[in-house]
GUPAMAR-967808 format. One line per 4 residues: number of its first residue (from 1); for each residue x, y, z of C-alpha. Coordinates in nm, 4 decimals. Layout:
N
NUM> X,Y,Z  ... $
end
This chain:
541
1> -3.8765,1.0623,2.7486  -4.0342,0.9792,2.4187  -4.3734,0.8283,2.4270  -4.2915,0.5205,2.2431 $
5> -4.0225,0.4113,2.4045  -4.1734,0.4498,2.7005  -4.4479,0.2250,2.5940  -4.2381,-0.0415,2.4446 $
9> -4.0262,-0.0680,2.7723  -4.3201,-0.1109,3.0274  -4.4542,-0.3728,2.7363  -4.0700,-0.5101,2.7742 $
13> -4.1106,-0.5414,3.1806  -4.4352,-0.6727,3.1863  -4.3951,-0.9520,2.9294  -4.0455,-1.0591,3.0652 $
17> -4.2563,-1.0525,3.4489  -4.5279,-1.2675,3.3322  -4.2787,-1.5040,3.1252  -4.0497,-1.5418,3.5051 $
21> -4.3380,-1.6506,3.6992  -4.4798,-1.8948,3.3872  -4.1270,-2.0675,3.4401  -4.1094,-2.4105,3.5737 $
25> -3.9072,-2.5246,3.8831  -3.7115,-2.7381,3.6146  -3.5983,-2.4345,3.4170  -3.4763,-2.2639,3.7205 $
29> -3.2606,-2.5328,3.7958  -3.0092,-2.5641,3.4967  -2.6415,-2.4607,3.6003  -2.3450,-2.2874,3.3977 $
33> -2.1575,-2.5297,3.1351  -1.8009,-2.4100,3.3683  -1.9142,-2.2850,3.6538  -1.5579,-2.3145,3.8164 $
37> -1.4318,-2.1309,3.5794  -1.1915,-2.3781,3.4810  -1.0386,-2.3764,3.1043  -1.2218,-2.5915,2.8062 $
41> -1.1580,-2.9495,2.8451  -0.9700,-2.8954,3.1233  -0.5820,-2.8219,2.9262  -0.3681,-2.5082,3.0712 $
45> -0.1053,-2.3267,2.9110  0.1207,-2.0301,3.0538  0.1507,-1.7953,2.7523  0.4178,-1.6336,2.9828 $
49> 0.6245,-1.9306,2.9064  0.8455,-1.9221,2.6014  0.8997,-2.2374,2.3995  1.2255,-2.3940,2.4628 $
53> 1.4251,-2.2851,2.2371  1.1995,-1.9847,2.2041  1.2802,-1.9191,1.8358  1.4430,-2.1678,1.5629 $
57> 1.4428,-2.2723,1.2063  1.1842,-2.4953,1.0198  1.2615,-2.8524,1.1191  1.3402,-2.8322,1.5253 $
61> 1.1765,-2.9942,1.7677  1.0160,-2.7698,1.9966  0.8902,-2.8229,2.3526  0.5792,-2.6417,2.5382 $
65> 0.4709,-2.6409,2.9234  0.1177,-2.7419,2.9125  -0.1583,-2.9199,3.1864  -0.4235,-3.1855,3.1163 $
69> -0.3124,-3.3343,2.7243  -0.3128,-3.6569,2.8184  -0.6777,-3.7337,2.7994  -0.6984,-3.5849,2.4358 $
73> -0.3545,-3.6879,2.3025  -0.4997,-3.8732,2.0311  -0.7339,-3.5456,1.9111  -0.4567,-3.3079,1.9660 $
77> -0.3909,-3.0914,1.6555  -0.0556,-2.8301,1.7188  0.0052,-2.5514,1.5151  0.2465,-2.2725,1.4834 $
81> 0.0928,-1.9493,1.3928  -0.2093,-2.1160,1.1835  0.0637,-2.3968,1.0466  0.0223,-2.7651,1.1612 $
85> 0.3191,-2.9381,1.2666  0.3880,-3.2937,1.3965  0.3427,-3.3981,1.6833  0.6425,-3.6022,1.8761 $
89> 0.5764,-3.6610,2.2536  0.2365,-3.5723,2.4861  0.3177,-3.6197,2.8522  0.1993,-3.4389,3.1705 $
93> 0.4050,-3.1606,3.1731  0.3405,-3.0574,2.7890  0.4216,-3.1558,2.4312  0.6792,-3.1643,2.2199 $
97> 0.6087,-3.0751,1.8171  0.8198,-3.0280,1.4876  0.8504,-2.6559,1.3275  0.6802,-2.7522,0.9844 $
101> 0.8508,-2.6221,0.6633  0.6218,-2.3395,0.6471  0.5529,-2.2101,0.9846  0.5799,-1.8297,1.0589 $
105> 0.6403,-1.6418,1.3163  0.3271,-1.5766,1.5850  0.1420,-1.7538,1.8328  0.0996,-2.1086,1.8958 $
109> -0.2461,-2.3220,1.9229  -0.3341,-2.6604,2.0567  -0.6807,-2.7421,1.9313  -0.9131,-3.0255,2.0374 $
113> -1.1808,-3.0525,1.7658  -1.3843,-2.6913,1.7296  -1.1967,-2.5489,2.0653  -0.8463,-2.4251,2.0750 $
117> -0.6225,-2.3402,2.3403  -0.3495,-2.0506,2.2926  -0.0246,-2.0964,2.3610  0.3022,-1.8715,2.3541 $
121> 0.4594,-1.7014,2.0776  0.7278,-1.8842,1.8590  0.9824,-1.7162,1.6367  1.0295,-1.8719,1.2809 $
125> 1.4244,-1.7498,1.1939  1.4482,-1.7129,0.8216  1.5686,-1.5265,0.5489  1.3827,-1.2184,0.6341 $
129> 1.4391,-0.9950,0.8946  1.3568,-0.6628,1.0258  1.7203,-0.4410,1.0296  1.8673,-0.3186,1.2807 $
133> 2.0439,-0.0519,1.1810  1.7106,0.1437,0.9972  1.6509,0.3626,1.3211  1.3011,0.4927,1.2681 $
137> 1.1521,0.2628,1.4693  0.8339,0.4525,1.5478  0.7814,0.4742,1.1438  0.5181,0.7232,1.0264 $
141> 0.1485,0.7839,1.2021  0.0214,0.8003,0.8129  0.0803,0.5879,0.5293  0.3738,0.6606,0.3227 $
145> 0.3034,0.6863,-0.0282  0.6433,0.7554,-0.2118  1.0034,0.7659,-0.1593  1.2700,0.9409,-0.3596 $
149> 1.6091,0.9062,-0.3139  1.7547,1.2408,-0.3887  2.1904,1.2431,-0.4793  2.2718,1.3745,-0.1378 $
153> 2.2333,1.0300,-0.0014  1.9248,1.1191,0.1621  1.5157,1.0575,0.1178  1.2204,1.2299,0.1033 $
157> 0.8847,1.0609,0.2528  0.5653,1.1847,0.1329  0.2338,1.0117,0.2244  -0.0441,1.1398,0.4942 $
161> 0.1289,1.1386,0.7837  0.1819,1.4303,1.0535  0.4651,1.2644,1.2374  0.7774,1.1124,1.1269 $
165> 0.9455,0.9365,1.3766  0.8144,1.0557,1.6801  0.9874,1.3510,1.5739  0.6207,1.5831,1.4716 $
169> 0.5151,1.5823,1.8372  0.5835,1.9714,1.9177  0.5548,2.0855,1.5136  0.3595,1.8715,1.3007 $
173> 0.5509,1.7151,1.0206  0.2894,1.7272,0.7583  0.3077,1.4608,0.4780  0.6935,1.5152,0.3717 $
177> 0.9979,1.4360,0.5784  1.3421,1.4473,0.4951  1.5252,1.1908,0.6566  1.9146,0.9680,0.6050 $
181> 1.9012,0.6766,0.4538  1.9469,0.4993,0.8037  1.5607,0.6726,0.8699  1.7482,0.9520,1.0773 $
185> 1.5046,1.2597,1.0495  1.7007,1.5810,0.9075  1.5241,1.8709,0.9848  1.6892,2.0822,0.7544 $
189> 1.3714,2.0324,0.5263  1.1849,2.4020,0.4687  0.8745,2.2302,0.4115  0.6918,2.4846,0.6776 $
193> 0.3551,2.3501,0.7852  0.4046,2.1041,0.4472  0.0665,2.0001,0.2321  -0.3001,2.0610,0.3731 $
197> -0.3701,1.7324,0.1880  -0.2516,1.3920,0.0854  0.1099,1.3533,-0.1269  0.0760,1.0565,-0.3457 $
201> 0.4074,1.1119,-0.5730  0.7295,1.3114,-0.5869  0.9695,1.3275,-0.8480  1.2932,1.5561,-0.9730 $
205> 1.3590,1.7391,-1.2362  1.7121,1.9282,-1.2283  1.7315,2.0546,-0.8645  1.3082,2.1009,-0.8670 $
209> 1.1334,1.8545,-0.6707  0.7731,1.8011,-0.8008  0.4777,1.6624,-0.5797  0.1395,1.5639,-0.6557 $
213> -0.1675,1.4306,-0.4413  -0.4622,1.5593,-0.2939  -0.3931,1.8974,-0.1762  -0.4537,2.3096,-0.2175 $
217> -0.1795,2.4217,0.0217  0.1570,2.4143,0.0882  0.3788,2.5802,0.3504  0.2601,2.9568,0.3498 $
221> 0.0931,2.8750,0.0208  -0.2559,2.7895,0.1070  -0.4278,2.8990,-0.2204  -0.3152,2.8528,-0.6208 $
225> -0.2238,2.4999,-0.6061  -0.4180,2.2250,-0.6939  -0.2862,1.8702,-0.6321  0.0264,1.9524,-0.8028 $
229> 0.3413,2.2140,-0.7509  0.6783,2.2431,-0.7596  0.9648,2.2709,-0.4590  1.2737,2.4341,-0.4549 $
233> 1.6181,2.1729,-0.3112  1.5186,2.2847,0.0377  1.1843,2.2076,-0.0132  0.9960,2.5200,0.0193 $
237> 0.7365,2.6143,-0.2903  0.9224,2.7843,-0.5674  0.7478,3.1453,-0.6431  0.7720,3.3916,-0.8872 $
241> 0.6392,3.7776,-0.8652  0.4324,3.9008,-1.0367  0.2778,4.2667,-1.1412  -0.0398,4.2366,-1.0378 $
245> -0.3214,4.4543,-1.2491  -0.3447,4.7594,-1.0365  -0.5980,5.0995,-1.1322  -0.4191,5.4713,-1.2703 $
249> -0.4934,5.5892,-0.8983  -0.3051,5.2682,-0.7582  0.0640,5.2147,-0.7208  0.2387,4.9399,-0.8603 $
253> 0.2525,4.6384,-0.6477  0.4055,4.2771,-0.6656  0.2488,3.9593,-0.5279  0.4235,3.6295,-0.5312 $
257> 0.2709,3.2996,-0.6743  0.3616,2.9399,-0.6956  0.5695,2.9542,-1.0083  0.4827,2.6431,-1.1373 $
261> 0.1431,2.7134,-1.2984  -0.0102,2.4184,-1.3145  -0.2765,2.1881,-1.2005  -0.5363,1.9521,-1.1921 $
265> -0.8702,1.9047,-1.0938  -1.2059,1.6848,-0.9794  -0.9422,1.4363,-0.9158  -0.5854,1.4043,-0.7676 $
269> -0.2534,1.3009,-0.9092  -0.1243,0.9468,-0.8145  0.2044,0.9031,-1.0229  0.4281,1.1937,-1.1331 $
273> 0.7184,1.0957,-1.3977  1.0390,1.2936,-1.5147  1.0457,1.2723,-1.9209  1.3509,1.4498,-2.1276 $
277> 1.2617,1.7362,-1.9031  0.9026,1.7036,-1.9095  0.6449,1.5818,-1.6720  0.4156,1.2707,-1.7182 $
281> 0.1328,1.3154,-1.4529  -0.1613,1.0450,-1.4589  -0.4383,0.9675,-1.1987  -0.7949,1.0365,-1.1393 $
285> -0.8261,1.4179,-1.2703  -1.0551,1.5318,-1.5430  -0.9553,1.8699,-1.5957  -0.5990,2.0747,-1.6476 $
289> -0.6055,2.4014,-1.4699  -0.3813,2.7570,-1.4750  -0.4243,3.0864,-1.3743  -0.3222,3.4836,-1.4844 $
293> -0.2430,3.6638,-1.1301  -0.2343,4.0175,-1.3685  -0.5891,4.0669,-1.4615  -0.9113,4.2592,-1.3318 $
297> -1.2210,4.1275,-1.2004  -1.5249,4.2331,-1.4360  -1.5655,4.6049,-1.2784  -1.1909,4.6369,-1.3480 $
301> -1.2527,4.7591,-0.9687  -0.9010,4.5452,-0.8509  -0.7050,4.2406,-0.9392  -0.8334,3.8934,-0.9287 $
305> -0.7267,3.5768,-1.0567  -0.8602,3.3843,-1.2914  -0.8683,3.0354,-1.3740  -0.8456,2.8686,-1.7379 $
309> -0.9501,2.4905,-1.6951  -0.9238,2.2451,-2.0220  -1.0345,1.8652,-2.0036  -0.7477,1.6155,-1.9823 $
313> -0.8169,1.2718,-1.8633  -0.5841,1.0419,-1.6306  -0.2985,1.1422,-1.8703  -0.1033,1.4612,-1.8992 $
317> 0.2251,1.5769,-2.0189  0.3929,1.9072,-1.9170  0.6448,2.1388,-2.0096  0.8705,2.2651,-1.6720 $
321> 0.6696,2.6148,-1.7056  0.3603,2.3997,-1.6440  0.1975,2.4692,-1.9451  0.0093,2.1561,-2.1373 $
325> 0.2306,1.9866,-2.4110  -0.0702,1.9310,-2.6508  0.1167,1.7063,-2.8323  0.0398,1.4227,-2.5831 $
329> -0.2607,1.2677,-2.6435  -0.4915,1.5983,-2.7119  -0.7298,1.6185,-2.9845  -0.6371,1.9657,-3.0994 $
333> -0.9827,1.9959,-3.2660  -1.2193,1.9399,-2.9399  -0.9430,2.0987,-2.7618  -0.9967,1.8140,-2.4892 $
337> -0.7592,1.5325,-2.4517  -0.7915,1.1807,-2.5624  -1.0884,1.0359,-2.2988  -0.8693,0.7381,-2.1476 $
341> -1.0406,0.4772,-1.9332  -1.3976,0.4145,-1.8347  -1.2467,0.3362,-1.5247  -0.9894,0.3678,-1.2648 $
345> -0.6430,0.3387,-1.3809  -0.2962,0.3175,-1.2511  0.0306,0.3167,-1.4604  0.3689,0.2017,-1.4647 $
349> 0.6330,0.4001,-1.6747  0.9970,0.2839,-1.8513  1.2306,0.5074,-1.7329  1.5186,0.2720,-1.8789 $
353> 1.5854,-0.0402,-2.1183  1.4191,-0.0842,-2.4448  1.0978,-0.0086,-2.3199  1.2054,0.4062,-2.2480 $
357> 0.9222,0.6133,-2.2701  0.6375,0.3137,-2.2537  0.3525,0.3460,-2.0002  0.1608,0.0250,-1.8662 $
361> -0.1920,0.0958,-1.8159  -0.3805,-0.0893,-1.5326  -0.7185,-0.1410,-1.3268  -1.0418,-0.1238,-1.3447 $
365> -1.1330,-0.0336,-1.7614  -1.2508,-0.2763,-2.0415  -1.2564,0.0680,-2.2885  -0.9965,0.2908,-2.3494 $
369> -1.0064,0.5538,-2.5956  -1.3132,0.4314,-2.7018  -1.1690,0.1221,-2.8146  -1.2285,-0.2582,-2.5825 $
373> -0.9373,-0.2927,-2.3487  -0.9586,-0.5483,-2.0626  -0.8051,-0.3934,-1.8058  -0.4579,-0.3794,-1.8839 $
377> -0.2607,-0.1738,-2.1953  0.0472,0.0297,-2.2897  0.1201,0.3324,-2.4209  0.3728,0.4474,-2.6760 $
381> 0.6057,0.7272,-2.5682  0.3495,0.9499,-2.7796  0.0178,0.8370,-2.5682  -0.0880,0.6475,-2.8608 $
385> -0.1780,0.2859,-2.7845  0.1134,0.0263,-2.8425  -0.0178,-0.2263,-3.0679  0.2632,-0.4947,-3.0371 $
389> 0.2087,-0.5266,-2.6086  -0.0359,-0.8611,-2.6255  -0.1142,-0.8507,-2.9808  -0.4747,-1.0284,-3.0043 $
393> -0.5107,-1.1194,-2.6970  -0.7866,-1.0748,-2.5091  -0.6397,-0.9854,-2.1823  -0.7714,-1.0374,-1.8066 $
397> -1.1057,-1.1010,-1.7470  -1.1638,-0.8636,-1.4069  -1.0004,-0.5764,-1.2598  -0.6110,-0.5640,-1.2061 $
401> -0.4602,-0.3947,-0.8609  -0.1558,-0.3437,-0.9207  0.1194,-0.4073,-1.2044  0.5359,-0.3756,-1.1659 $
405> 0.8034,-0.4465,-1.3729  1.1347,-0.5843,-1.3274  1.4534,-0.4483,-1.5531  1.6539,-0.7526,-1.5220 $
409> 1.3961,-0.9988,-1.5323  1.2150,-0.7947,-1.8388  0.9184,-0.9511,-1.6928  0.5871,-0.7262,-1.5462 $
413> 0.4116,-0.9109,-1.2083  0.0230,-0.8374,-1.2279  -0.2724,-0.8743,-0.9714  -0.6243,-0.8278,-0.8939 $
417> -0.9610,-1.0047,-0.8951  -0.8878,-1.1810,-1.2344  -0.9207,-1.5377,-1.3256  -0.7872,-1.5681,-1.6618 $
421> -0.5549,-1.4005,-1.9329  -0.5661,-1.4398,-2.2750  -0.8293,-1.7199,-2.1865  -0.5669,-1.9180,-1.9926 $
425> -0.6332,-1.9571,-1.6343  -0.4810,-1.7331,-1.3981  -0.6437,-1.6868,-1.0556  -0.4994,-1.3385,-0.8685 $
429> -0.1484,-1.3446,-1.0409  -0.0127,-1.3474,-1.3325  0.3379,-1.3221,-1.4799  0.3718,-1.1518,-1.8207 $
433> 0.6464,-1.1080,-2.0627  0.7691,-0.7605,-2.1902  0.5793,-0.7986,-2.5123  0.2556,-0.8744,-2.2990 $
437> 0.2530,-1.2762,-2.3811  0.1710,-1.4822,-2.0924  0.5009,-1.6686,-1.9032  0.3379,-1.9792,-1.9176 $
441> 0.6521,-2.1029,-1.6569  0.4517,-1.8722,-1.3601  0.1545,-2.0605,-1.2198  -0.0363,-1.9157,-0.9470 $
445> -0.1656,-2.1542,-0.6712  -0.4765,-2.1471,-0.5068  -0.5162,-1.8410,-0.2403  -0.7987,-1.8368,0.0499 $
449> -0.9652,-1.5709,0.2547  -0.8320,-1.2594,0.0468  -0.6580,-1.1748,-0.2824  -0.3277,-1.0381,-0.3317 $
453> -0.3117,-0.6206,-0.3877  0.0494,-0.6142,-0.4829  0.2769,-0.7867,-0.6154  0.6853,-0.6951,-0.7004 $
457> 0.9417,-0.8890,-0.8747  1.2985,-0.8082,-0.7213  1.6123,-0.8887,-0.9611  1.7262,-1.2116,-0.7931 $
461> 1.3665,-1.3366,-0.9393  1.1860,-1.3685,-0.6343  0.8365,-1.2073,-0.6166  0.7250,-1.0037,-0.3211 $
465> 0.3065,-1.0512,-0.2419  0.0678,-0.8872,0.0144  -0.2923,-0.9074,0.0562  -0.5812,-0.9791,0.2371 $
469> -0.5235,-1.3549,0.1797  -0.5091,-1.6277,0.5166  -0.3550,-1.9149,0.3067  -0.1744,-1.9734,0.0035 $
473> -0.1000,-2.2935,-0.2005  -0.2440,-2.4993,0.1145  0.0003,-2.2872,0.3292  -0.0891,-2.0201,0.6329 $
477> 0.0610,-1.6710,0.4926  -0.0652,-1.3933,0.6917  -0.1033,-1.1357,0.3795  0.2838,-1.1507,0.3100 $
481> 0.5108,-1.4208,0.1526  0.7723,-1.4664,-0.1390  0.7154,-1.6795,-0.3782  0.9870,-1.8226,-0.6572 $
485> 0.9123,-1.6884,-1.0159  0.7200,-2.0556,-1.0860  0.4694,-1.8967,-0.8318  0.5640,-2.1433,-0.5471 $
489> 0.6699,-2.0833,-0.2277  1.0223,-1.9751,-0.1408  1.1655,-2.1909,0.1079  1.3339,-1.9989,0.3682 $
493> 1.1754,-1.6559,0.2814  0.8330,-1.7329,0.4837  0.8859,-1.7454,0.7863  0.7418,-1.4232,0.8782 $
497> 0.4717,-1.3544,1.0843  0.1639,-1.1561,1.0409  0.1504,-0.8662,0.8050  -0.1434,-0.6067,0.8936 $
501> -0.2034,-0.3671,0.5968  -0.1126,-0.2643,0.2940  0.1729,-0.2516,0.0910  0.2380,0.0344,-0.1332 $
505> 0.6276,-0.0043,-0.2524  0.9515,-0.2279,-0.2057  1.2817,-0.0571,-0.2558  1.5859,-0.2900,-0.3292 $
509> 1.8264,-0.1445,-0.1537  2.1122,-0.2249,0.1611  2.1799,-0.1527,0.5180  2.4095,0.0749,0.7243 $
513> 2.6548,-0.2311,0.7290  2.6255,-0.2729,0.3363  2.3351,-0.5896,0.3690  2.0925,-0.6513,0.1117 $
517> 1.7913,-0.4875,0.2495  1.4351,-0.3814,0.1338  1.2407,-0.1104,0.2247  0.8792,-0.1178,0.2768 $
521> 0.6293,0.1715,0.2176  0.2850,0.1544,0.2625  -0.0519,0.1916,0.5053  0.0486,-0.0572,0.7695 $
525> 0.0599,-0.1308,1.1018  0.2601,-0.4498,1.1620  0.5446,-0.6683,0.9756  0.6528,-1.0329,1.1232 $
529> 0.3672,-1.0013,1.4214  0.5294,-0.6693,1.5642  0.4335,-0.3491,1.5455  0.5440,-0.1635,1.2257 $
533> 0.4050,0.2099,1.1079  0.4378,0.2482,0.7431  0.8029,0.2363,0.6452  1.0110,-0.0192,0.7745 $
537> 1.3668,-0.1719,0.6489  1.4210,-0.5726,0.6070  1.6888,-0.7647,0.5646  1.6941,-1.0417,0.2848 $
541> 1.9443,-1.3028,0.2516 $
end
């Protein structure tokens, strides 16, 4: 044993022996607060005990088995899942209380000052709902970072999971999965042992499916890619082969390489997007990277590879060979590209409308290109800077998470740690117009014990929020609500219960029996206070 320990633990024993017998009979005589054991101020509840009715709609009167009210009916304070409701009738055999207008599904509390007493579980009904008919249940054991719905009426899942379904058990699935748009897993995928890394984004281009993350290896591929390639329809890595540089004594020979030669590195990809048949890629990276397979090492002893790196920041434009289109924000004369943020970013890129071929710019930057930029921009379709989004304004004030934008609306849905835009306040949210002018209509109310990290506007105009947030506008919202595009509460849409995680995506889309329905991606592990693993399918009235 170590000599110092030693020492301080016979120190320990002898000081706590010499403070025992300096105790005085008074001391010894001081008893347990509850030394029956009996519950805190004496009230019971059997949790095994559903309400009656056990689930309803804001408004109902509600009724709860509980023991030993009576003496504290006056002090009683009820609430349903953090919500406080009225109370109607204490007797001996329990309480009755209203739903309030913005309870949520979870468990019930009767509190008497500082100590609270649980209760059972209630369930709000409301507009949202988890479907029935999306049948991957078990969900993914990693979070799902992007969907694409390919024209066979099918989807591909990429994220960082090894299971999909319960279906990776025997053969890992690793981080792609093919699957029906009911969630049905079709194992018709050749992804063979899939990426050694994380898949962020995947996009198509013709019948090509391109992925990016944080990876080096795909399938039998476990060299030559870096956080980017490209996949044949059946998902296995399209190669090409090529004549590798062999000696006079040496007979021709032909290895087989990822065709698409192209990469990126000290940083991964986050977003991939198909241009005119063309690749935007932007994330984290700092340098573009390619190889020649058909030279020799120094010696000219055999063949080796050899890789050409050039320095292109967050932004990057390819051609489908995978060579750099220089054309995109490069600086031909340093032959490095254009030096971005002095930050994190994340974008957000037109595909359609009259915005085609603009990029919003978001997170954690007051620079870019050299030039101030508080933490929010937009690109022309060129990479230059688009001077008519928020013309003189002086933008947000803090760092933004996370930026959408809505076609029909024509309205983008920002927020982060912020407190104003353009000088106005805005605390966490803010609702911008597609020229980047404030929609002064959009007022965010006050949120407690978190911030929101997304935010989505769907085409009816309601706005989809998560978070870390407790309470919102006064109101309990467990990290998930829906809020009407004046940034108040939509009645009806928040009832559900606790949301543990995060949110990456919302897909408008519709059930097996032709229902409005979302679908939820992301790195969580419960929706509406039941267990939920990274994808699940709502319905939304």
């Amino acid at each position: 044993m170590n000599s110092t320990i030693y020492k301080f633990k016979v120190w320990y024993i002898s000081f706590f022996c010499f403070f025992a017998l300096s105790c005085t009979k008074e001391a010894e005589q001081f008893s347990e607060p509850y030394p029956d054991g009996k519950a805190a101020l004496g009230i019971t509840v059997d949790r095994a005990k559903m309400p009656s009715p056990a689930s309803g709609l804001p408004g109902i009167e509600v009724n709860i088995e509980a023991k030993g009210l009576l003496p504290h009916k006056d002090q009683l304070v009820f609430r349903f899942n953090g919500e406080q409701a009225e109370i109607k009738e204490v007797t001996d055999a329990g309480i009755s209380v209203v739903v309030p207008d913005y309870a949520s599904t979870g468990i019930t509390t009767i509190s008497v000052g500082d100590v609270v007493v649980f209760g059972p579980e209630f369930t709000v009904e409301g507009k949202i709902k988890i479907d029935p008919t999306f049948v991957a249940t078990q969900g993914a054991n990693g979070a799902v970072g992007d969907i694409l719905f390919t024209n066979n009426e099918k989807m591909l899942i990429v994220g960082g999971f090894t299971n999909y379904n319960n279906k990776g058990i025997i053969r890992p699935i690793n981080r792609i999965a093919q699957a029906f748009l009911d969630g049905t897993y079709d194992a018709g995928l050749k992804s063979g042992t899939g990426a050694n890394g994380y898949i962020s984004a995947i996009t198509q281009v013709n019948d090509k499916y391109f992925i990016g993350g944080s990876f080096s290896g795909y399938a039998q591929r476990t060299s030559n890619i870096s956080n980017l390639t490209m996949l044949n329809s059946n998902g296995s890595v399209d190669t090409m082969g090529v004549h590798t540089w062999r000696r006079p004594d040496q007979n021709d020979t032909i290895q087989y390489f990822p065709r698409f030669n192209a990469g990126f590195d000290e940083g991964g990809v986050n977003r991939i997007y198909s241009e005119n048949g063309k690749l935007l890629v932007t994330g984290s990276f700092r340098y573009y990277v390619s190889r020649q397979y058909d030279k020799p090492n120094f010696l000219e002893t055999r063949d080796t590879i050899i890789v050409d790196s050039t320095e292109v920041r967050q932004f990057a434009r390819l051609n489908l060979d995978g060579t750099l289109d220089k054309t995109y924000r490069f600086d031909t004369g340093t032959n490095k590209s254009l030096t971005g943020g002095n930050g994190s970013i994340d974008t957000y890129y037109h595909q359609e409308g009259p915005l085609k071929g603009k990029m919003l710019v978001f997170g954690n930057f007051n620079q870019f290109d050299g030039e101030p930029a508080n933490y929010i921009l937009r690109l022309n379709a060129d990479g230059t800077i688009d001077r008519t989004f928020n013309a003189g304004g002086a933008g947000f004030d803090f760092q933004t998470y996370y930026a959408s934008y809505n076609n029909i609306t024509h309205k983008y849905v920002v927020c982060g740690n912020f407190r104003t835009y353009n000088g106005q306040s805005r605390i966490a949210m803010a609702l911008l117009n597609d020229d980047g002018t404030l929609d002064e209509t959009f007022v965010p109310r006050v949120f407690e014990n978190g911030l929101p990290r997304f935010a989505k506007q769907l085409s009816d105009g309601l706005i989809i929020v998560s978070g870390t947030f407790v309470k919102y506008d006064g109101k309990t919202r467990n990290s998930f609500m829906v809020l009407n595009s004046d940034g108040s509460l939509a009645a009806g849409y928040n009832a559900v219960g606790t949301f543990s995680g995060d949110l990456y995506n919302v897909f408008e889309t519709e059930s097996a029996d032709k229902k409005r329905a979302l679908l939820l991606i992301g790195y969580f592990r419960q929706f509406d206070s039941k267990d939920a693993a990274n994808i699940i399918r709502v319905l939304i009235e």
